[in-house]
TIRO-2110 file (N, C-alpha, C; in Angstrom, 1 decimal):
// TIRO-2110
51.2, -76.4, 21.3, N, 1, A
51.9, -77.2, 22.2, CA, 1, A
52.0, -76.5, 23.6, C, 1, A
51.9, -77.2, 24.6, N, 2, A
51.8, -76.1, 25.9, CA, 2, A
53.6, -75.9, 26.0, C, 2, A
54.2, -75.0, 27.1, N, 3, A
55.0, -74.7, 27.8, CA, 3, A
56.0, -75.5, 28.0, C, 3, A
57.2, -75.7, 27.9, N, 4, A
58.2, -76.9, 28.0, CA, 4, A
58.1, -77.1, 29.6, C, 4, A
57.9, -78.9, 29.6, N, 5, A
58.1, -79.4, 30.7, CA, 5, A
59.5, -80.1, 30.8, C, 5, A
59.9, -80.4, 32.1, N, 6, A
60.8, -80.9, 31.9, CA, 6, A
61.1, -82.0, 33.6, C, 6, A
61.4, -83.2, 32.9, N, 7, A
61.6, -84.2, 34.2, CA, 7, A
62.9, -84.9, 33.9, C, 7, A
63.4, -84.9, 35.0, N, 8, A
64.9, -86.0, 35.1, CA, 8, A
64.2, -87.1, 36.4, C, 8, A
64.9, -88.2, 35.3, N, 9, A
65.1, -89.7, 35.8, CA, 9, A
66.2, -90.2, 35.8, C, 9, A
66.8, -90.2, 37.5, N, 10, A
68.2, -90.5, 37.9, CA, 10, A
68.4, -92.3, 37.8, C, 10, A
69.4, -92.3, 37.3, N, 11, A
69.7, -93.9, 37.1, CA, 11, A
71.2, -94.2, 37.3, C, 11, A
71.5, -95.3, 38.3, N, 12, A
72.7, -95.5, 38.7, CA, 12, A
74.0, -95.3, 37.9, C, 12, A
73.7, -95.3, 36.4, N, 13, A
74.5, -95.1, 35.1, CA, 13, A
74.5, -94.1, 34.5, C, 13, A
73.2, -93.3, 34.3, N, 14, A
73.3, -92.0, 33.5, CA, 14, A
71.6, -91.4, 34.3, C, 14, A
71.5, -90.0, 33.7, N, 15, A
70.7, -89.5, 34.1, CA, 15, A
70.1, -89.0, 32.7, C, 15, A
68.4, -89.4, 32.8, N, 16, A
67.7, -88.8, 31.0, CA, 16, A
66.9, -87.8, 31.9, C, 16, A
67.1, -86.8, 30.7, N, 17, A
66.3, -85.8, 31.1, CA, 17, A
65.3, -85.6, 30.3, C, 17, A
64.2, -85.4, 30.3, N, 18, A
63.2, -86.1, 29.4, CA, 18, A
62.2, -84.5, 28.7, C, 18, A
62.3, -84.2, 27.3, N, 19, A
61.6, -82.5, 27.0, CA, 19, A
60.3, -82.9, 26.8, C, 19, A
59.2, -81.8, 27.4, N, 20, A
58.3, -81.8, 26.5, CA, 20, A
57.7, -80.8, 26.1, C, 20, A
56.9, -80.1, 25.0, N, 21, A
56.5, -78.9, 24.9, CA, 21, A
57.7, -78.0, 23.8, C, 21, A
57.3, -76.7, 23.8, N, 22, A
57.9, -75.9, 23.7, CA, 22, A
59.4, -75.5, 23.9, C, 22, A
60.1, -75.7, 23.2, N, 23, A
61.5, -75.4, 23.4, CA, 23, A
61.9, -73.7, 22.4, C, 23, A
61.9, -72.8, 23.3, N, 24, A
62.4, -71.5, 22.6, CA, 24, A
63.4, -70.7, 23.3, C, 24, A
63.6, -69.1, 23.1, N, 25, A
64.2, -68.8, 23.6, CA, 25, A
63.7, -68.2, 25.3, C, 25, A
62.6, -68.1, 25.5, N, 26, A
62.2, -68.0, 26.7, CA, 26, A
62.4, -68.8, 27.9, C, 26, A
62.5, -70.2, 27.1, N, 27, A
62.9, -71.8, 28.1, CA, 27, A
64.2, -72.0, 28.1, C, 27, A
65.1, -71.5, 27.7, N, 28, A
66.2, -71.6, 27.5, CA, 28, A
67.0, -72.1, 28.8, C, 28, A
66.6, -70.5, 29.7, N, 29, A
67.1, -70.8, 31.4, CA, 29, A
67.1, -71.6, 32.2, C, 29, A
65.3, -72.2, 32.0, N, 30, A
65.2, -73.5, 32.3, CA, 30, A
65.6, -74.8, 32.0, C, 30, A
65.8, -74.6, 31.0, N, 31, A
66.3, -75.8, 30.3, CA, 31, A
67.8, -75.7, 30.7, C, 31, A
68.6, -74.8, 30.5, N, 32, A
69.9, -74.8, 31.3, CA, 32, A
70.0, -75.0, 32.5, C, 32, A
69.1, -75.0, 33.6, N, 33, A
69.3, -75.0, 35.0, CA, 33, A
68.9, -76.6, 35.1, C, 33, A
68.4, -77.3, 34.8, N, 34, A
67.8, -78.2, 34.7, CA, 34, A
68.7, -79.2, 34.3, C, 34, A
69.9, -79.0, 32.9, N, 35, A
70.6, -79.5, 32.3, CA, 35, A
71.8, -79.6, 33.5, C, 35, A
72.4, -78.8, 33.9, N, 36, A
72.7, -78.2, 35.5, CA, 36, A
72.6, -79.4, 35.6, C, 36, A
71.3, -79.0, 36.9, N, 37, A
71.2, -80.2, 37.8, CA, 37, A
71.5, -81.7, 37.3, C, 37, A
71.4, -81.8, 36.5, N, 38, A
71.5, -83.6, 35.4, CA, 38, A
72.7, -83.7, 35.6, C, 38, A
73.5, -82.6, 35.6, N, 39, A
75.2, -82.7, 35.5, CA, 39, A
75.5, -83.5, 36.9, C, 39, A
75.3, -82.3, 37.7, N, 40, A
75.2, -83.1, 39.0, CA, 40, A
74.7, -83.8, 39.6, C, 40, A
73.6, -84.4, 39.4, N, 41, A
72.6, -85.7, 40.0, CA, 41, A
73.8, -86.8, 39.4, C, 41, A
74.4, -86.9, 38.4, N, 42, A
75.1, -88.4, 38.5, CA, 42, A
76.2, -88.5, 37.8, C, 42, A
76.9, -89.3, 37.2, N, 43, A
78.3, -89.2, 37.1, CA, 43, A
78.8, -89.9, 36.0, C, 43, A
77.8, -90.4, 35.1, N, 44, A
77.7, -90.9, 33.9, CA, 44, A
77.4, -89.9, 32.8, C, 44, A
76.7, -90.7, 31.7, N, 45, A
76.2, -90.2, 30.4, CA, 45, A
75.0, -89.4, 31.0, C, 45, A
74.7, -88.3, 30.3, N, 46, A
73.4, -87.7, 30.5, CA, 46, A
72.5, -88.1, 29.2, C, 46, A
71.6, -88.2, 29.5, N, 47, A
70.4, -88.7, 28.0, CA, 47, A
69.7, -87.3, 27.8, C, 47, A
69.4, -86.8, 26.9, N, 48, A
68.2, -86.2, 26.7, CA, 48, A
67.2, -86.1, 25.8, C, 48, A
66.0, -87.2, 25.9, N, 49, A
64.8, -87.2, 25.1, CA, 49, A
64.2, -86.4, 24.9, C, 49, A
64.7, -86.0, 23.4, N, 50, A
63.7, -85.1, 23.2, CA, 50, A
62.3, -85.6, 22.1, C, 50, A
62.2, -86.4, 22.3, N, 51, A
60.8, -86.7, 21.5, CA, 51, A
60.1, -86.2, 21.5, C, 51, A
59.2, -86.2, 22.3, N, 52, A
57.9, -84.7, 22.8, CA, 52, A
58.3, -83.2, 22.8, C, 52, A
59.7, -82.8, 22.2, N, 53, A
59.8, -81.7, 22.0, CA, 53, A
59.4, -80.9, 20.6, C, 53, A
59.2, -79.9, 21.1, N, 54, A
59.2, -79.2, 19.7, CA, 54, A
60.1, -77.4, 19.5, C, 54, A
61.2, -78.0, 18.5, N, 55, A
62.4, -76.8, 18.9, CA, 55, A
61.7, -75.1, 18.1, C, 55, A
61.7, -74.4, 18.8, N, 56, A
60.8, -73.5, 17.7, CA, 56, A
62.6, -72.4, 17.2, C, 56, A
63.3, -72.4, 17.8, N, 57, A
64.5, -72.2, 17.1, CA, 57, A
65.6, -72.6, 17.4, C, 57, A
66.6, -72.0, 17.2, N, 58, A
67.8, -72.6, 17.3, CA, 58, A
68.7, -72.8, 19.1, C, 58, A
68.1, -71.8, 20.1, N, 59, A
68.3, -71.2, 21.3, CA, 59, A
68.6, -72.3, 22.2, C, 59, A
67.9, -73.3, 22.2, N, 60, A
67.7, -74.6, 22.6, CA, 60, A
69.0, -75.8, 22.5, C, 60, A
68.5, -75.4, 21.3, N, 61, A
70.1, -77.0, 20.5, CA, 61, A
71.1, -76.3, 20.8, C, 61, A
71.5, -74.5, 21.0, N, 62, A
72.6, -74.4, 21.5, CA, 62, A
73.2, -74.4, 22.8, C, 62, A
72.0, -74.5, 23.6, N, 63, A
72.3, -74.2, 25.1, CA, 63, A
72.6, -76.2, 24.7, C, 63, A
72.1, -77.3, 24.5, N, 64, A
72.6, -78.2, 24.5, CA, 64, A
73.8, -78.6, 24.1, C, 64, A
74.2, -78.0, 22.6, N, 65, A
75.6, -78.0, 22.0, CA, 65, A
76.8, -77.5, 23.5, C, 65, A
76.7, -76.6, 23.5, N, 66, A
77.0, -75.6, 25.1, CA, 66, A
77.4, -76.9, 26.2, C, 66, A
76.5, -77.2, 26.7, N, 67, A
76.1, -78.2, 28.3, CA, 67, A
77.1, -79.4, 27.5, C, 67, A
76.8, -80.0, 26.4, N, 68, A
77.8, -81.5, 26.0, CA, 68, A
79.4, -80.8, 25.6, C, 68, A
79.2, -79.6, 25.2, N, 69, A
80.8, -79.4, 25.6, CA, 69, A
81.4, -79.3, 26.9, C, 69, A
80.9, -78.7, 27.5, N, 70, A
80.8, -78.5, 29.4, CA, 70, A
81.2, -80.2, 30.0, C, 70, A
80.5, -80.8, 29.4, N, 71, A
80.6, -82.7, 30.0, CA, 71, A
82.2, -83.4, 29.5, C, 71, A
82.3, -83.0, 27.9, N, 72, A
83.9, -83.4, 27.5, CA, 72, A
84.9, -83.3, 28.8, C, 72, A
85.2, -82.2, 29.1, N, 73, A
86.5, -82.5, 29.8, CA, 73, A
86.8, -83.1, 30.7, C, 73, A
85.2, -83.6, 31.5, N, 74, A
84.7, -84.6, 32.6, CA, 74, A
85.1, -85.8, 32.4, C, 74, A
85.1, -85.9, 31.1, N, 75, A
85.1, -87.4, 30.4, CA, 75, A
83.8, -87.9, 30.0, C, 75, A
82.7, -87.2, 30.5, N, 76, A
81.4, -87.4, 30.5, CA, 76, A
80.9, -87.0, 28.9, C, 76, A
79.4, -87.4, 28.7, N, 77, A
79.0, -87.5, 27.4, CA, 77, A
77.4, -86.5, 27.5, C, 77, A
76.7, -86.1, 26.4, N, 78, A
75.4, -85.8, 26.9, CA, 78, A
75.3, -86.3, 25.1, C, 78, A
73.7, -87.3, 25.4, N, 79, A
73.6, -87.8, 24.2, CA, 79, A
72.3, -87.7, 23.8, C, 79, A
71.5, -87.0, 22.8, N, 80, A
70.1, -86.4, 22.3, CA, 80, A
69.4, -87.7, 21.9, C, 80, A
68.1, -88.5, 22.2, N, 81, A
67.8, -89.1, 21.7, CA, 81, A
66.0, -88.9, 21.4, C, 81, A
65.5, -89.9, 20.2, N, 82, A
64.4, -89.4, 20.2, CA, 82, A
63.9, -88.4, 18.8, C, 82, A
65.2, -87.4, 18.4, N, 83, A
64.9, -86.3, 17.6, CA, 83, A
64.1, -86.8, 16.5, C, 83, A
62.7, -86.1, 15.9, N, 84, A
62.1, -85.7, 15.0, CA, 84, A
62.8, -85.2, 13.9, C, 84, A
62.0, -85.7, 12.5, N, 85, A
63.0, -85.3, 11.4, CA, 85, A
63.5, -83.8, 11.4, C, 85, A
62.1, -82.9, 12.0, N, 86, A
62.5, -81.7, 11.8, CA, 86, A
63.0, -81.2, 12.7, C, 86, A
63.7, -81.8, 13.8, N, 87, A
64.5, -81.3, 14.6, CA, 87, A
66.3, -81.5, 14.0, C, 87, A
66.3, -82.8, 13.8, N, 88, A
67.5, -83.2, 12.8, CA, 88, A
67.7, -82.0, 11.5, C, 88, A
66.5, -81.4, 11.0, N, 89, A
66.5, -80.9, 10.0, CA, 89, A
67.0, -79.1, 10.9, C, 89, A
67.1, -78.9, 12.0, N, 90, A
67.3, -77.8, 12.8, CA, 90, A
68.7, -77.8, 13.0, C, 90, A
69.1, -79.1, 13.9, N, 91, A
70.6, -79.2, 14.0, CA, 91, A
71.4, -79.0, 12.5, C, 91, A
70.9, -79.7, 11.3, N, 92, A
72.2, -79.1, 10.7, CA, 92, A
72.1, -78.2, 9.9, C, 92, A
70.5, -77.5, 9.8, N, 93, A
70.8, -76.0, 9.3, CA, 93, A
71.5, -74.9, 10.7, C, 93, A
71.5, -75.2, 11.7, N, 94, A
72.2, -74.8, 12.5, CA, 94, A
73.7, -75.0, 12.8, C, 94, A
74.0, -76.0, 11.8, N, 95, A
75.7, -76.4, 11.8, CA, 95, A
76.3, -76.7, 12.9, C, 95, A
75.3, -77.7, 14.3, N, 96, A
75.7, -78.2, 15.5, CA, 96, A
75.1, -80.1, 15.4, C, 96, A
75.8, -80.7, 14.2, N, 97, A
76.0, -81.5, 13.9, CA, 97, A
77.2, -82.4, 14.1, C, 97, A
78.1, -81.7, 14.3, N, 98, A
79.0, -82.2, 14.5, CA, 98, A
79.4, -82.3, 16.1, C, 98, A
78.7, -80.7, 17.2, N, 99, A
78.7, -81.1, 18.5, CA, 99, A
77.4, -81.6, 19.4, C, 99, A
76.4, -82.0, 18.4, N, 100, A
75.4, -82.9, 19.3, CA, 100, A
75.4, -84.3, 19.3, C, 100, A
75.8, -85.2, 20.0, N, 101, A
75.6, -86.7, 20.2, CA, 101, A
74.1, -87.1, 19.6, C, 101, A
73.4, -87.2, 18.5, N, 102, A
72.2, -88.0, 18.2, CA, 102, A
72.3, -89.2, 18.0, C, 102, A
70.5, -90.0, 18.4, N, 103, A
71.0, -91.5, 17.9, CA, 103, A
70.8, -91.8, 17.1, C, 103, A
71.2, -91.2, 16.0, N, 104, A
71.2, -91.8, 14.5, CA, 104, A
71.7, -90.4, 13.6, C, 104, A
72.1, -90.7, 12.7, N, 105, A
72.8, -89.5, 11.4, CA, 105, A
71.5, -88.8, 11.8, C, 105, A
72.4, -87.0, 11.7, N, 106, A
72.0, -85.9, 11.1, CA, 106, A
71.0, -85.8, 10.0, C, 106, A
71.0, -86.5, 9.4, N, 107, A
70.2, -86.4, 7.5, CA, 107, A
69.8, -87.8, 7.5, C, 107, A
69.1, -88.3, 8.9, N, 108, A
68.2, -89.5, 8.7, CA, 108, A
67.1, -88.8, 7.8, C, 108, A
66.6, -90.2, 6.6, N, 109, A
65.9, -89.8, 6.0, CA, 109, A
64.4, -90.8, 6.6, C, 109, A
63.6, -89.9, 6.5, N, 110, A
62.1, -90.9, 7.1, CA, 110, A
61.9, -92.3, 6.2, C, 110, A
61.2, -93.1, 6.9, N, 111, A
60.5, -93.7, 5.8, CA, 111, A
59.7, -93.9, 4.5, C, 111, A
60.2, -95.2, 3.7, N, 112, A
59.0, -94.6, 2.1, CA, 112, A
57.7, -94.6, 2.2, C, 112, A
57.0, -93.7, 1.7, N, 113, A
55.7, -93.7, 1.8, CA, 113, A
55.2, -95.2, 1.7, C, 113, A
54.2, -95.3, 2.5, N, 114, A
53.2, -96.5, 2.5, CA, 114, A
52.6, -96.7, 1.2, C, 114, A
52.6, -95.9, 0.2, N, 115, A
51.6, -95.9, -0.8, CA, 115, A
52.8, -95.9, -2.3, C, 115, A
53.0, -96.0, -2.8, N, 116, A
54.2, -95.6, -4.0, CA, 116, A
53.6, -94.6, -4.9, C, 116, A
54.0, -93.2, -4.5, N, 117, A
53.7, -92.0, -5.2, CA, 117, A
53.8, -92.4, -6.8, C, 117, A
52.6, -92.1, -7.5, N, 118, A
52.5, -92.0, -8.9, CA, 118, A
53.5, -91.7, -9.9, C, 118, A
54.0, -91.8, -10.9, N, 119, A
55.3, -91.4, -11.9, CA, 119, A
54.4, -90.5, -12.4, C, 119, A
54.8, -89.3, -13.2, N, 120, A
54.5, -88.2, -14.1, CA, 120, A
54.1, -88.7, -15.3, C, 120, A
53.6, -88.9, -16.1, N, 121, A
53.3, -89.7, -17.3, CA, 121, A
53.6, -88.5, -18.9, C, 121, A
54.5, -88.9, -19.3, N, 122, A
55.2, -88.0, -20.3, CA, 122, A
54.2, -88.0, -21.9, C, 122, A
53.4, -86.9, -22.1, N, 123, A
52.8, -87.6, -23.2, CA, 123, A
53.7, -87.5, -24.7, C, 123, A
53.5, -88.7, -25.6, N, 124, A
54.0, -89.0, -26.7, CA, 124, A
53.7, -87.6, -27.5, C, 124, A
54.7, -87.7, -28.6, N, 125, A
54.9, -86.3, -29.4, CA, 125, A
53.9, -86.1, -30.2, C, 125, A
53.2, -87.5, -30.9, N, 126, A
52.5, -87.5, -31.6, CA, 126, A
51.3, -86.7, -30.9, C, 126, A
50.8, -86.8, -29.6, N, 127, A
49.5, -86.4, -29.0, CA, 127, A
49.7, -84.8, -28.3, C, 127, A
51.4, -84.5, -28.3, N, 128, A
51.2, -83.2, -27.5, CA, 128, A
50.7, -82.3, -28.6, C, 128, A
50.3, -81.2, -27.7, N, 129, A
49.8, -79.9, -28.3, CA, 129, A
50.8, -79.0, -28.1, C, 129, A
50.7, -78.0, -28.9, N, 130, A
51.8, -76.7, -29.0, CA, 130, A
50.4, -75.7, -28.1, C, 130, A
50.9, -75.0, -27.0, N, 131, A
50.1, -74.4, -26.4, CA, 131, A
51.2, -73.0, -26.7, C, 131, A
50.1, -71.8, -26.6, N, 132, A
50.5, -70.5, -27.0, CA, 132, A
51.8, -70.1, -25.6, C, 132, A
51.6, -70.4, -24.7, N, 133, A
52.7, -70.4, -23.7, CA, 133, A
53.8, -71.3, -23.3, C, 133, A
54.0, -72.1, -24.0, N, 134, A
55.2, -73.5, -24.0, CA, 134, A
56.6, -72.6, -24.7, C, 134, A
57.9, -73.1, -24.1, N, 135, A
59.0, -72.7, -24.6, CA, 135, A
59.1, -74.1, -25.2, C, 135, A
59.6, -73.7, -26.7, N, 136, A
59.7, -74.6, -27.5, CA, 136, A
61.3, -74.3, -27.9, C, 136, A
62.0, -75.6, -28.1, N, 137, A
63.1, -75.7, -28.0, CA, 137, A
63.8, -75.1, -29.2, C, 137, A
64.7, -74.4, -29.2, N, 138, A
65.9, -73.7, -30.1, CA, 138, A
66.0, -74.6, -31.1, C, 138, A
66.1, -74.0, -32.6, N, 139, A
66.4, -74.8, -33.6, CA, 139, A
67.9, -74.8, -34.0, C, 139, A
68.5, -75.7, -34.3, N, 140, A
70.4, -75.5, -34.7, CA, 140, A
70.2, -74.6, -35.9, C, 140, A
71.4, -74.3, -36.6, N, 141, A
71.8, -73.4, -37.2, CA, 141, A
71.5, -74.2, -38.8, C, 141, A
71.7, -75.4, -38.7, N, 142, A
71.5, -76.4, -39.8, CA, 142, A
70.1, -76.2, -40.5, C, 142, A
68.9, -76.0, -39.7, N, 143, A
67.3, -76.2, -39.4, CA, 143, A
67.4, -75.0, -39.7, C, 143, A
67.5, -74.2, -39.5, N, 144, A
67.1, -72.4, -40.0, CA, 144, A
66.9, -72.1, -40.8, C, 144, A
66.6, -71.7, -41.8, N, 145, A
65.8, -71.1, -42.9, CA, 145, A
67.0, -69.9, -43.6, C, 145, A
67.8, -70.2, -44.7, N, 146, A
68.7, -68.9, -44.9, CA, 146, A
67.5, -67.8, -45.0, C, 146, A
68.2, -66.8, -44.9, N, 147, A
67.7, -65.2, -44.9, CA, 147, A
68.6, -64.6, -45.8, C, 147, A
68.4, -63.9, -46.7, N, 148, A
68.7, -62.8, -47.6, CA, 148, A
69.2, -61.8, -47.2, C, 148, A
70.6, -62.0, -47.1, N, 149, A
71.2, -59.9, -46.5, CA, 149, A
70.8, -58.9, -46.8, C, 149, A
70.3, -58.2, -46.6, N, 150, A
69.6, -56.5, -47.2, CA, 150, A
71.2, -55.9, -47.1, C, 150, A
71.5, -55.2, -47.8, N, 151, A
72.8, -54.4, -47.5, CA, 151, A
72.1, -52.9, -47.2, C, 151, A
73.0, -52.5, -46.3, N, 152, A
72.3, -50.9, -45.7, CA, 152, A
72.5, -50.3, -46.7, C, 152, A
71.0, -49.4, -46.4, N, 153, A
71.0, -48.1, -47.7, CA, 153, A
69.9, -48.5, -48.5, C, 153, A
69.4, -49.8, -48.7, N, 154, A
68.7, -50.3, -49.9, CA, 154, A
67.5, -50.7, -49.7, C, 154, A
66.5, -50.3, -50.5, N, 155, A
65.1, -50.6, -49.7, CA, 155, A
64.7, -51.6, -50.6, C, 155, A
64.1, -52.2, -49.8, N, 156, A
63.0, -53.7, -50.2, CA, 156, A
61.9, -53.0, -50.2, C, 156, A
61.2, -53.7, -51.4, N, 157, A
59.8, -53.2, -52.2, CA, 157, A
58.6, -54.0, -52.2, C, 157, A
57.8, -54.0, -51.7, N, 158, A
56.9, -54.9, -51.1, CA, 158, A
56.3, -55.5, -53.1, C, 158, A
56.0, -56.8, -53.1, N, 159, A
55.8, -57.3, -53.9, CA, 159, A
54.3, -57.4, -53.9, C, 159, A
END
């Protein structure tokens, strides 16, 4: 992915600031100075699409967790839209689920495959085979075979 680009589109109501590229710790600055200016260009909600983004760590979602707290006391909002599962999948191993605005739950799950993945097909007892490496299951105490106590001291004599 090339280098994070980054464009704001001012709108009488809010301002989206639009990612594309690379989001790491190198882009960080920019992406703050940028987020900045958004603050100031307008006096609404701030948007920020990140669709075309790609977060390569955490550096990113926190300078944004950061900037939408910065907007609270304004009264103002900053709201992430757009996110990739595996960016969703970033915010909450990052535990900034609770201070990023996305448009839709944290643990959106994708859609079902187009195809309906195959079931595992269990073979009947009759047809399995005992393979030399299978854990075969513990027999109860009932099923066990008595054994004969040898008492110490006394030797057994091969028959």
């Amino acid at each position: 992915m090339p280098h994070l680009q980054i464009a704001l589109v001012r709108a009488p109501d809010q301002v989206v600031v639009r990612l594309t590229g690379d989001v790491d710790l190198p882009a960080v600055g920019r992406l703050t100075q940028a987020l900045q200016e958004a603050a100031v260009a307008g006096r609404g909600a701030v948007v920020v699409d990140v669709a075309g983004a790609h977060f390569r760590d955490c550096s990113g979602l926190r300078a944004l967790a950061v900037f939408s707290d910065a907007l609270v006391p304004a009264g103002r909002s900053c709201r992430v839209v757009g996110a990739p599962a595996a960016t969703r999948r970033l915010v909450r191993s990052a535990g900034l689920g609770d201070r990023l605005e996305l448009d839709g739950p944290v643990d959106e799950v994708g859609p079902p495959p187009a195809v309906p993945l195959p079931t595992p097909r269990t073979p009947s007892s009759a047809r399995r085979v005992a393979l030399p490496y299978q854990v075969r299951p513990a027999r109860r105490a009932e099923e066990r075979p008595l054994r004969r106590r040898v008492r110490p001291g006394t030797l057994r004599r091969w028959r």
